[in-house]
Structure formats: structure tokens, C-alpha cells
KOLNU-110537 format. One record per residue (C-alpha): chain; x, y, z. Coordinates in pm, 1 decimal, m for minus. Example, Ala and Ser with C-alpha at 12.3 -4.5 7.8 and 13.67 -1.06 7.14 Angstrom:
2
+-------+----------+----------+----------+
: chain :       px :       py :       pz :
+-------+----------+----------+----------+
:     A :   1230.0 :   m450.0 :    780.0 :
:     A :   1367.0 :   m106.0 :    714.0 :
+-------+----------+----------+----------+
END
This chain:
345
+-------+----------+----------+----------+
: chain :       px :       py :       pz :
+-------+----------+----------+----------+
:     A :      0.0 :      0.0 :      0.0 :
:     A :    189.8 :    354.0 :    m98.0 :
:     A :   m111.6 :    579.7 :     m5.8 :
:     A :   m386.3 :    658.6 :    182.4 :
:     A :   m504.3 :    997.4 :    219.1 :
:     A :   m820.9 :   1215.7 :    147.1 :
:     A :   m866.6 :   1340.0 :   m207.4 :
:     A :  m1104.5 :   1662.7 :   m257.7 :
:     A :  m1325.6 :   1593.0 :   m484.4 :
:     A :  m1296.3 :   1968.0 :   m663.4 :
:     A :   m929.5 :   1826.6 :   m791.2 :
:     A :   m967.7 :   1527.7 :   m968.9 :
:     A :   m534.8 :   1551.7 :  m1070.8 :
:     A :   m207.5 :   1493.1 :   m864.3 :
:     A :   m235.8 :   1137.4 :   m821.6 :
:     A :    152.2 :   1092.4 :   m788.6 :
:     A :    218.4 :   1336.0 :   m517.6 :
:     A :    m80.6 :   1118.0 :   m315.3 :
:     A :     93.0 :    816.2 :   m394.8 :
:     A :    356.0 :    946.8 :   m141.7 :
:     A :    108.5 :   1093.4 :     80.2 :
:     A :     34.6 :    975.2 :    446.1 :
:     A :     90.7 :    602.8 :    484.8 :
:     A :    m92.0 :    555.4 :    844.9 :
:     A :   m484.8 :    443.8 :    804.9 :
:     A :   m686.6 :    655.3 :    997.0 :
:     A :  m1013.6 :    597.9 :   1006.6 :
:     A :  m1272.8 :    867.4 :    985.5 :
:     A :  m1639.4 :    925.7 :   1011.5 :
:     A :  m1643.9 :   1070.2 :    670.6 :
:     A :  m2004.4 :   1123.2 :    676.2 :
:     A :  m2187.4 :   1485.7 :    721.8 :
:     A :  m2519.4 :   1637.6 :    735.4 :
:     A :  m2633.2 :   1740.6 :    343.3 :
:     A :  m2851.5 :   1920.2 :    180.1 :
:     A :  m3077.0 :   1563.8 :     41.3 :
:     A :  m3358.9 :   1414.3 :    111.4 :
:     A :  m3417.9 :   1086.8 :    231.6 :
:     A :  m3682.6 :    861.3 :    368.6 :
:     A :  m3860.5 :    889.8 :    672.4 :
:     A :  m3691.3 :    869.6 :   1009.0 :
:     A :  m3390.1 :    866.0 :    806.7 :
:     A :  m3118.5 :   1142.5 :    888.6 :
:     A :  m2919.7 :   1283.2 :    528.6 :
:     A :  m2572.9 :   1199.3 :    532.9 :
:     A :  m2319.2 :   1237.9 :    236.9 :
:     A :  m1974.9 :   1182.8 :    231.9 :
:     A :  m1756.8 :   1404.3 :    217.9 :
:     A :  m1431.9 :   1326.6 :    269.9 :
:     A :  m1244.3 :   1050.1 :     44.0 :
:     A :   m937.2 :    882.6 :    102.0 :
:     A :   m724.0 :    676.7 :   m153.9 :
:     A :   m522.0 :    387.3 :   m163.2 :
:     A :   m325.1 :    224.3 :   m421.0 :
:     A :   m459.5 :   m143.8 :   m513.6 :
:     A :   m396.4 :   m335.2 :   m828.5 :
:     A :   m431.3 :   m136.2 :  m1155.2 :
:     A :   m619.1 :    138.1 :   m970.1 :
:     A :   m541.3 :    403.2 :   m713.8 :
:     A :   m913.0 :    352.7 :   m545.0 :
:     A :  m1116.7 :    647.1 :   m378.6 :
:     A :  m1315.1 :    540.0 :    m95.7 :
:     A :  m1508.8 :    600.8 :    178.5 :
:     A :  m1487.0 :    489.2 :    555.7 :
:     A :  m1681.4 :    533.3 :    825.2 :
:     A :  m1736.8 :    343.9 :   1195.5 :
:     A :  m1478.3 :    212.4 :   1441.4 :
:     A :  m1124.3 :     69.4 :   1294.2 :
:     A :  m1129.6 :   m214.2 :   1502.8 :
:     A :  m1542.5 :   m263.3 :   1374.5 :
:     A :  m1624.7 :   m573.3 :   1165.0 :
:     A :  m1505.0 :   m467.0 :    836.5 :
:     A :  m1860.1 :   m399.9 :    570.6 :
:     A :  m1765.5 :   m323.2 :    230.9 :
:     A :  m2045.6 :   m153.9 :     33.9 :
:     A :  m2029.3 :   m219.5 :   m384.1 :
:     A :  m2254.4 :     32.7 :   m589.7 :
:     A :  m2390.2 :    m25.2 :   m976.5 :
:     A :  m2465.0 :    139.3 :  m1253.4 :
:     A :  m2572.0 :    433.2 :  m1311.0 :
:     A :  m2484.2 :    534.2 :   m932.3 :
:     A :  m2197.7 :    576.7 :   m702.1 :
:     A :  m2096.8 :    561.7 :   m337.9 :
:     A :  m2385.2 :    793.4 :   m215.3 :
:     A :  m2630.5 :    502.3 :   m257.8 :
:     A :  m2481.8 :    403.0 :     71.0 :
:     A :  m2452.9 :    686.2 :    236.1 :
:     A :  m2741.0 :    651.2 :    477.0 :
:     A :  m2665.2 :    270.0 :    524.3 :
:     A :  m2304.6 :    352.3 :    639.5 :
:     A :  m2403.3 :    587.4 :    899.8 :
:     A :  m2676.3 :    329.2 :   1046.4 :
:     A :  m2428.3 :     83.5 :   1000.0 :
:     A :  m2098.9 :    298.3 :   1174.7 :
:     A :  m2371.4 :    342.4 :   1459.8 :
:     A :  m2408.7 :    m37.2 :   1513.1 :
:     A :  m2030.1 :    m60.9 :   1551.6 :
:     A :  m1901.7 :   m179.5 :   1199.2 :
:     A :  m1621.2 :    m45.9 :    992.1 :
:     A :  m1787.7 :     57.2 :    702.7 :
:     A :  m1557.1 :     90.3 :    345.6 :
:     A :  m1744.3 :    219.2 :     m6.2 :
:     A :  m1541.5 :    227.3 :   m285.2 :
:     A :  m1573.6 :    406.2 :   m576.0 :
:     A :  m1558.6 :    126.0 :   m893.2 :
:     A :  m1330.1 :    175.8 :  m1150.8 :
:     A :  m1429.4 :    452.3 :  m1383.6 :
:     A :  m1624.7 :    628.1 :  m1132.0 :
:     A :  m1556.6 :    896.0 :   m850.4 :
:     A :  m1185.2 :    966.3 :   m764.5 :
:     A :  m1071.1 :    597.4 :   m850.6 :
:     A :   m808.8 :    601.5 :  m1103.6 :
:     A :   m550.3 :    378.4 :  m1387.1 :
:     A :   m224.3 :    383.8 :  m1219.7 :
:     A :   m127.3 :    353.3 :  m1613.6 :
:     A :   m206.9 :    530.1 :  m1894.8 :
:     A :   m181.0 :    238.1 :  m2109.1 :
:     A :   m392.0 :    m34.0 :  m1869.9 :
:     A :   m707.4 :   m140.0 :  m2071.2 :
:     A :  m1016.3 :    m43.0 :  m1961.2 :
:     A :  m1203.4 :   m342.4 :  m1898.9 :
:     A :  m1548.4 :   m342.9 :  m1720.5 :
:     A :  m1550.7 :   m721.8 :  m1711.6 :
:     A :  m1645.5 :   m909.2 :  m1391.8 :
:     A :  m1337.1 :  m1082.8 :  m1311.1 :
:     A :  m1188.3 :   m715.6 :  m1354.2 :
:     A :  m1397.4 :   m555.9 :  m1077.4 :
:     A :  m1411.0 :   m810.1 :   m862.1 :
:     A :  m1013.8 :   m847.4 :   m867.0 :
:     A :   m992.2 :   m497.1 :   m783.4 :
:     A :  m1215.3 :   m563.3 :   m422.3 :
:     A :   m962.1 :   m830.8 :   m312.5 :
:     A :   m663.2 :   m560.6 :   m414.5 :
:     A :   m824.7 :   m309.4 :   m226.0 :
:     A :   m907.6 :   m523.5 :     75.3 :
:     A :   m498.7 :   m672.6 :     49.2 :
:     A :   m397.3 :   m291.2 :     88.0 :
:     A :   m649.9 :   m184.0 :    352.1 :
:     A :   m499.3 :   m523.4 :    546.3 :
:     A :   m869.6 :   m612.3 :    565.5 :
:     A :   m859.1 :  m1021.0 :    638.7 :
:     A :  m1251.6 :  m1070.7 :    554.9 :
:     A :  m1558.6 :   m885.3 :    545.0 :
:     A :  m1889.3 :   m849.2 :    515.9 :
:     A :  m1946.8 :   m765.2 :    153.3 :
:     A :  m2294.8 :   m611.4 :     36.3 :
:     A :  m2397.3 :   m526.0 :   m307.3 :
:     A :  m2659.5 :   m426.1 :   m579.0 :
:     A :  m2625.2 :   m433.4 :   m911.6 :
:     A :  m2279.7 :   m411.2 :  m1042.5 :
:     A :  m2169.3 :   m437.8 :   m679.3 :
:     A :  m2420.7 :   m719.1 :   m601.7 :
:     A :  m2220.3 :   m939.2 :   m901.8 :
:     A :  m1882.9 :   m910.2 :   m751.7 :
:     A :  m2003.0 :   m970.1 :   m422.2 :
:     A :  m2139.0 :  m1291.5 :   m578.2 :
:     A :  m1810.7 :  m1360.6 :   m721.2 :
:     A :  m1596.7 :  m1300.9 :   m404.1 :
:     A :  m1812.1 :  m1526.6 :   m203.1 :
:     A :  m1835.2 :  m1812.1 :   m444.8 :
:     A :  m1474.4 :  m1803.0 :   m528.7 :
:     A :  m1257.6 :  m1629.4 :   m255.1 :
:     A :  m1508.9 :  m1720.7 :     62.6 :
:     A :  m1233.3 :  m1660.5 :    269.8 :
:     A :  m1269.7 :  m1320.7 :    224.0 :
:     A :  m1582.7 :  m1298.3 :    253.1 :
:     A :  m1763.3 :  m1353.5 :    624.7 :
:     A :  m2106.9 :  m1299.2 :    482.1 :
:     A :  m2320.8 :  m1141.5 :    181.6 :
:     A :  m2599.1 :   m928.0 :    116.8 :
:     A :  m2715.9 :   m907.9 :   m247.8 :
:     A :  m2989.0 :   m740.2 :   m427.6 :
:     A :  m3125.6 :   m924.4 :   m703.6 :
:     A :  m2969.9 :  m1295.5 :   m578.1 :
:     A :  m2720.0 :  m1436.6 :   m789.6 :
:     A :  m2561.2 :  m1230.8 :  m1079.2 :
:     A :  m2284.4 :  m1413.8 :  m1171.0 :
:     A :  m2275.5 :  m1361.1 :  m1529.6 :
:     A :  m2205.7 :  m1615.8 :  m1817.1 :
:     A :  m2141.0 :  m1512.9 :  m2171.2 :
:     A :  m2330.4 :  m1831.3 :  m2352.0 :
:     A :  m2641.3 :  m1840.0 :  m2126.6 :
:     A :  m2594.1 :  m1437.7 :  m2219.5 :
:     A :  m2709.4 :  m1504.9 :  m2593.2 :
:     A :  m2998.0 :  m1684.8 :  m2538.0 :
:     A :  m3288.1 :  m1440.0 :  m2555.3 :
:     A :  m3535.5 :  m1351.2 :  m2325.1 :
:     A :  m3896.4 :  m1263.9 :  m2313.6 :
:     A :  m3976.5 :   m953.2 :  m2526.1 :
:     A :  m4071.7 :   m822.0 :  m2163.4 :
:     A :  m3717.1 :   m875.2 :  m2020.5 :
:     A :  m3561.8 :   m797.7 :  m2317.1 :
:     A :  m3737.3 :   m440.6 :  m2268.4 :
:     A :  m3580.7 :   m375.9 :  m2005.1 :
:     A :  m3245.4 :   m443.6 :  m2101.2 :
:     A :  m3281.0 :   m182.3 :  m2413.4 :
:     A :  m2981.0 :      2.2 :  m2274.7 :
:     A :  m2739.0 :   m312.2 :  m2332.1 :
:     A :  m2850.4 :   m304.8 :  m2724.8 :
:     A :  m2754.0 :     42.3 :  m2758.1 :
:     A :  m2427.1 :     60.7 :  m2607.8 :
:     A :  m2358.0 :   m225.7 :  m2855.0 :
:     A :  m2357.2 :     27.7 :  m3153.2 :
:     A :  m2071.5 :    342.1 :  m3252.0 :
:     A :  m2436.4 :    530.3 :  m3201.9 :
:     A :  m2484.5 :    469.2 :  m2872.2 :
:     A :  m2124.4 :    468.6 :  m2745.5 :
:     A :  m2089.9 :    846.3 :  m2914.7 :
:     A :  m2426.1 :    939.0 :  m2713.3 :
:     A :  m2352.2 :    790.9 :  m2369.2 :
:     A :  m2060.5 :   1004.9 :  m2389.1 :
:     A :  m2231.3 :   1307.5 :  m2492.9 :
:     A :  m2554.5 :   1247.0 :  m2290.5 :
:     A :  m2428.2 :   1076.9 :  m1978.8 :
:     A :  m2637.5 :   1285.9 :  m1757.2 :
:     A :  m2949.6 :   1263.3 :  m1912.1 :
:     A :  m2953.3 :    922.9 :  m1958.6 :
:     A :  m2842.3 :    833.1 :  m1620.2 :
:     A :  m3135.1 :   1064.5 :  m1529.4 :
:     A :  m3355.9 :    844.2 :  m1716.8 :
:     A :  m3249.1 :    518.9 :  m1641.8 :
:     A :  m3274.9 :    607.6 :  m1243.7 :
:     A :  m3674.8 :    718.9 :  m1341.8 :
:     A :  m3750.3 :    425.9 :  m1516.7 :
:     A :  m3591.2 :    119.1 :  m1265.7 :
:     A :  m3712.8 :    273.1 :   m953.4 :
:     A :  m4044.5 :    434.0 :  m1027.2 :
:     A :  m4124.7 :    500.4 :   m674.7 :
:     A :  m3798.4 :    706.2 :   m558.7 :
:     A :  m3847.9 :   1057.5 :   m568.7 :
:     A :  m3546.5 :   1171.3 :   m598.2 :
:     A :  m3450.0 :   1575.5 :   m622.5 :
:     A :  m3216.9 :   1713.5 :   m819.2 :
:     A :  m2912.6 :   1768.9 :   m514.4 :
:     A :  m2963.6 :   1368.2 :   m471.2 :
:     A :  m2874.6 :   1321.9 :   m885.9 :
:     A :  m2675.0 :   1567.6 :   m904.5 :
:     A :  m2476.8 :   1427.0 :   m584.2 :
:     A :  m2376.8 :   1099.9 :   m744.0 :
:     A :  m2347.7 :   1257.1 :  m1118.6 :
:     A :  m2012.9 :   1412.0 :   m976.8 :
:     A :  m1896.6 :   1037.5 :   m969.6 :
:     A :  m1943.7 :   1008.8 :  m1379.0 :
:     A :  m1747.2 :   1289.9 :  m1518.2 :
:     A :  m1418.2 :   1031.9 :  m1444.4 :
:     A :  m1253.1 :   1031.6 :  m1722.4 :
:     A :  m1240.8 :    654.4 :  m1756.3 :
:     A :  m1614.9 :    625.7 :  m1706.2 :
:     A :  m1772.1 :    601.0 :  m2001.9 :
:     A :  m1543.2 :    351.1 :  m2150.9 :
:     A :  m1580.0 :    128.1 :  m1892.8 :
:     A :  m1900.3 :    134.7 :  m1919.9 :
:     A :  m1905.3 :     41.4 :  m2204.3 :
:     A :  m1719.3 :   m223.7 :  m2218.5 :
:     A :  m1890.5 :   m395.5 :  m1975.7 :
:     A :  m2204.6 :   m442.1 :  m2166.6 :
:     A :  m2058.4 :   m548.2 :  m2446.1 :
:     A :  m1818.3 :   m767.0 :  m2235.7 :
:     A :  m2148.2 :   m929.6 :  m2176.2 :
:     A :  m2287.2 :   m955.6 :  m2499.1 :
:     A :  m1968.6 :  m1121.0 :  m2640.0 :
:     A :  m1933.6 :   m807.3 :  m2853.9 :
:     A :  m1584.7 :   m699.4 :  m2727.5 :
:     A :  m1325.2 :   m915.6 :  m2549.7 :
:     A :  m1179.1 :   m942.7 :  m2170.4 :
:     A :   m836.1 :   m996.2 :  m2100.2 :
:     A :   m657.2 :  m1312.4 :  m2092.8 :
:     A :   m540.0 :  m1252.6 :  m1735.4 :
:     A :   m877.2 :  m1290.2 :  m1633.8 :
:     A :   m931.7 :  m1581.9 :  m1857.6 :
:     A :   m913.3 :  m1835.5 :  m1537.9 :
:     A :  m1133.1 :  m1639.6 :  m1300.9 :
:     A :  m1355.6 :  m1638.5 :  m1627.4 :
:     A :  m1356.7 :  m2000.1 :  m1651.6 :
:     A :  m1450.4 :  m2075.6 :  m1273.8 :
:     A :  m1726.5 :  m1822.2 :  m1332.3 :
:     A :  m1870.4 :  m1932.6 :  m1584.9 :
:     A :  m1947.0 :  m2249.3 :  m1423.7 :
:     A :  m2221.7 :  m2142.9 :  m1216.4 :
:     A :  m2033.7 :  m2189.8 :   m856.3 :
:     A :  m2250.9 :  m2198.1 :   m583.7 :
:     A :  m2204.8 :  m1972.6 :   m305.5 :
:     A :  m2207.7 :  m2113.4 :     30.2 :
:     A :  m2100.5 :  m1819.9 :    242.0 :
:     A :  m2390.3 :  m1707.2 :    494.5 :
:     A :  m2620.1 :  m1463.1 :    245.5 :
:     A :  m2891.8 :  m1220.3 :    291.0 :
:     A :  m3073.9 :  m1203.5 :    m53.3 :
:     A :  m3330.0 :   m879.8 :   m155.7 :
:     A :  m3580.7 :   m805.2 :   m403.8 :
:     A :  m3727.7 :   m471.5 :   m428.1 :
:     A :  m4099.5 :   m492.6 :   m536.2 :
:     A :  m4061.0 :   m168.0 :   m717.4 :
:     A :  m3804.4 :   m272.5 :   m931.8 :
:     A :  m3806.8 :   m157.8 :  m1282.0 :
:     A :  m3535.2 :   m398.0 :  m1418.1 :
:     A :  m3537.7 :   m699.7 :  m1218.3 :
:     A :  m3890.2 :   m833.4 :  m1086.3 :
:     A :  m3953.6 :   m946.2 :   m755.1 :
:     A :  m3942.4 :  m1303.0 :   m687.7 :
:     A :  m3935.9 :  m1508.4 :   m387.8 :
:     A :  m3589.5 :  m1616.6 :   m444.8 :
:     A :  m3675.7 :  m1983.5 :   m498.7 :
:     A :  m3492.8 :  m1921.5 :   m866.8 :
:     A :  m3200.0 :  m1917.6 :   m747.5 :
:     A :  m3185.9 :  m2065.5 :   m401.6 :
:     A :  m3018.3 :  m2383.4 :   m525.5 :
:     A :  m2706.6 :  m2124.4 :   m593.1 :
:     A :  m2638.5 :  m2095.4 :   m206.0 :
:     A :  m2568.6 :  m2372.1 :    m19.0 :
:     A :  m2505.1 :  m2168.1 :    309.4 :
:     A :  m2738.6 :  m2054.0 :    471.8 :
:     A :  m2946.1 :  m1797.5 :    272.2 :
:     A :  m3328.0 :  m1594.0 :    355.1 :
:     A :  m3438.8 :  m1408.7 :     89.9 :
:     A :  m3665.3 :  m1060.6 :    148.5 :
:     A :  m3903.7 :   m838.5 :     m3.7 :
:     A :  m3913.3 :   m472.4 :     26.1 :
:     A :  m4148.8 :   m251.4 :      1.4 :
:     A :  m4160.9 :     43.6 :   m231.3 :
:     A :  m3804.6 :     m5.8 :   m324.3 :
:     A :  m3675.4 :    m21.8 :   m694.8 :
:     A :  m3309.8 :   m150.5 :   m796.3 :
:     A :  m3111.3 :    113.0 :   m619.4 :
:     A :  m3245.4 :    m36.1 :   m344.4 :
:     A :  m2991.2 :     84.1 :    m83.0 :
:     A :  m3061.1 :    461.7 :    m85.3 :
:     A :  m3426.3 :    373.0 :   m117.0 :
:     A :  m3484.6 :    153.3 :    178.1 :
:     A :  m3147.0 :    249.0 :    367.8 :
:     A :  m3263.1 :     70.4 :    657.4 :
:     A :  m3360.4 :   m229.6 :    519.3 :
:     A :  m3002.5 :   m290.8 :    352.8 :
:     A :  m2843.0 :   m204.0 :    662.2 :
:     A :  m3096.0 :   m472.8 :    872.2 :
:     A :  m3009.9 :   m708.3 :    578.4 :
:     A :  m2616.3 :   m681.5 :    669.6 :
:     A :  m2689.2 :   m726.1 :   1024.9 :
:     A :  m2860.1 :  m1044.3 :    977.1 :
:     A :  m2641.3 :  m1192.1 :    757.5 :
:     A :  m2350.6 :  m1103.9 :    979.1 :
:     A :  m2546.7 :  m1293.8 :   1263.4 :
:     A :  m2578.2 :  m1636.9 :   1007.3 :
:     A :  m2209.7 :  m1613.9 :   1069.6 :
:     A :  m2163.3 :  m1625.7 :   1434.9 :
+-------+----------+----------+----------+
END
């Protein structure tokens, strides 16, 4: 590890001079009272300070938050969002006693290429590969990993195929674990609705107008997957910061068409790949969630995929909540961790 420091997020350059910034961890609340909205009996938080750490490819922005000698609880976000999906869930969480880390993925926030000339590569293996560098540098042993979306796949992956590092799970959605033939068979006409955004990133078209339109779309695709979430501008406009990464919209990219077999991954991933593609079953202790709001991913009882976790595994419904289902129904995430962490006592 050659750095770990906080990194304002109005100065996005200067990487090298952090990389020989202050090497002592020190945890920090990181969280403060912002001008957002939340739900209910909820109080706003947002992060604001972000610390970095060199890890792999990447020099990764994160937050932290709780006691440093807390259970460690690393948060993953998706797409389109960032770190502040968690924000409320890491302060209810730091108040139970954990050690709560949210990293920025690669291509979003402060997170960075140590290397010009490193592909960017949104494939699974990638991501997940870049957890288990950042937990290595952070000297984290296991944790507690919790995840939607993009996070919720590579929480999926670490469990099934590093469960060492992993003391328990919380996923929204179940398993995600993706593999590239079952990827080509098509859906219903329903489903395949509301994976429209996939298709488009496929074409020159829609690469050329993700970069030009990021916001908007973004904007859009947060309307239309959680149709209940009325979210304000400051909230959007919180977590848009996190796009304008340089490296963001070609890793975004190139994970959906990573997925659709359109472009490539790279061969040092090939093994991981392999294992993956398998179908491993998971058999760390795992809190599974379904958000009945969801405008991507239907609700289900979880019987679908139970078979996939051989540990054991209860699988919720939540109310209200679409598929950024930890800033909608902070509380219920957070519960979610704490039960799975008990499964593992």
C-alpha cells in the first residue's frame, strides 16, 4: 500500500504526489449532514471526505466510516450510481459498531488507472479483482461484503470463489454471476425491454451518445428502474459528480458489451472467467433482496435461485423499493447486513 489519504473531490489531478502521501490508516467518520432528502426517520448523510489507496491497476477512492477495530462492511454500488447510494446505510451501519468501506468502482468517482496504457475493462473478473486488491492494501482479512447491481455481481463472485474473504453477503437481485453463452440466449420480449440500454451501447451510435448524454440518460435510467424514488435534483446531481471520471464512459461500455460477447476481456482474467462461468454456488452465509418496485429486475421469492447458495441464505421483499435499493430503503439494507452477519456467528 503507498497511499492513503483524502482526495477533494474539486481536484480530480495529482495522483503521484498522493501516492507518497500519508501512509498511516486513519479511520474517519467521513459522513456529514447534506442538503438531500431521504426517507422517513432517516437522517441525510453524504460523504464528504475521500481517502485513496493504491490497489492493483487502480489508485481507489473510498469512503470509511465506523470504528477501525469494527467488523469490516464493504459496500459495492452499480450502474448508473456511485458511493452515495450508501450513504445513509453507512451511517446506520458505523452506529451499530461496523467499519464501514465504499469504494468508488473503476471509472467512477476519484478511482483512477495507475497507467495510462492499462485497458479499460469493465468485465467481472476485472472488478471483482480490484475488491480483493483493495481489501490486500487496507490489510482487511474478511468482510462483510454487500452489493446491488454491479456491486451485487462481484459480491457474488468473491463469495463463491474467494469465501475466505468474505464472512457474509448481502445481495440485491440474488445471484448475478454472469455467463457469456447463457448471455445469448434471448429472453422474453418483456425482459428484453428492459435491457434496451445493453442493445444500444452495442452500436458506434450509442457509445458516441452515452458520452455526450451521460447525464441525461443516467437521469432516465434512475426514473424508469425505480419508479417510486423521488429523488431531487441535489440527490442526482450528488452521485453525477462520480461520472465525469474520465475513464467512465469507456468502462461502461465495455462492460455491456463484455457481456454480450461483442468486445473481449483480457486473458489474465481468462481463469477467473472459466470458474465463473461455471455457475459456482455460493455457500457463504447470504442475505438475498428483491425490491418490489423494481423496474429492471422483478420481484421473486428467491426460490430461482436458491439452489445457488448452499449456506445458509433468507431471501426478502421490500417494500416500495426499486433496484437502487440501498438509498431507497437504507434501513432495510443495513438490517439485511446485520442479519447476515449474525448467520455467521
Amino acid at each position: 500500500m503507498k497511499n492513503n489519504t483524502q482526495y477533494s473531490r474539486r481536484n480530480f489531478l495529482g495522483l503521484t504526489a498522493l501516492a507518497f502521501a500519508a501512509t498511516q490508516i486513519m479511520p474517519s467518520r467521513a459522513l456529514a449532514k447534506g442538503n438531500v432528502k431521504s426517507a422517513p426517520g432517516i437522517q441525510v448523510h453524504t460523504f464528504d471526505e475521500i481517502k485513496q489507496v493504491e490497489a492493483g491497476v487502480l489508485n481507489i477512492g473510498y469512503a470509511e466510516t465506523g470504528p477501525a477495530n469494527g467488523q469490516a462492511v464493504i459496500l459495492l454500488h452499480g450502474w448508473p450510481y456511485d458511493i452515495h447510494s450508501y450513504a445513509e446505510t453507512a451511517a446506520l451501519l458505523a452506529d451499530a459498531g461496523y467499519r464501514v468501506i465504499v469504494p468508488h468502482l473503476r471509472g467512477h468517482g476519484t478511482t483512477r488507472f495507475l497507467s495510462d496504457k492499462t485497458f479499460r475493462n469493465g468485465q467481472q473478473a476485472a472488478v471483482a479483482a480490484d475488491i480483493i486488491a483493495l481489501m490486500d492494501a487496507l490489510k482487511i482479512k474478511n468482510a462483510i461484503i454487500g452489493g446491488f447491481d454491479w456491486g451485487a455481481r462481484t459480491a457474488n463472485i468473491i463469495a463463491a470463489l474467494w469465501p475466505e474473504r468474505c464472512k457474509a453477503m448481502v445481495s440485491v437481485n440474488g445471484y448475478l454471476i454472469n455467463n457469456l453463452e447463457k448471455n445469448q440466449k434471448p429472453l422474453s420480449p418483456a425482459a428484453e425491454w428492459g435491457w434496451w440500454y445493453q442493445y444500444y451501447f452495442a452500436t458506434d451510435r450509442g457509445q458516441k451518445g452515452y458520452a455526450a448524454n451521460w447525464y441525461d440518460f443516467n437521469k432516465l435510467i434512475w426514473k424508469n428502474i425505480s419508479p417510486k424514488w423521488a429523488f431531487d435534483e441535489a440527490t442526482y446531481n450528488r452521485s453525477a459528480e462520480s461520472f465525469k471520471n474520465p475513464d467512465y464512459t469507456a468502462i461502461v461500455i465495455h462492460n455491456y458489451r463484455w457481456r454480450l460477447s461483442i468486445e473481449p476481456g483480457e486473458k489474465q482474467y481468462d481463469d477467473i472467467e472459466q470458474k465463473l462461468f461455471t455457475g459456482p454456488v455460493i455457500a457463504v452465509p447470504t442475505v438475498t433482496l428483491d425490491g418490489d418496485s423494481d423496474g429492471v429486475v422483478p420481484a421473486s421469492d428467491g426460490s430461482a435461485f436458491a439452489a445457488k447458495f448452499s449456506g445458509k441464505h433468507v431471501h426478502h421483499i421490500i417494500k416500495g423499493a426499486g433496484h437502487n435499493l440501498p438509498q431507497e430503503a437504507p434501513r432495510a439494507f443495513a438490517n439485511a447486513i446485520i442479519e447476515a452477519d449474525s448467520f455467521a456467528k
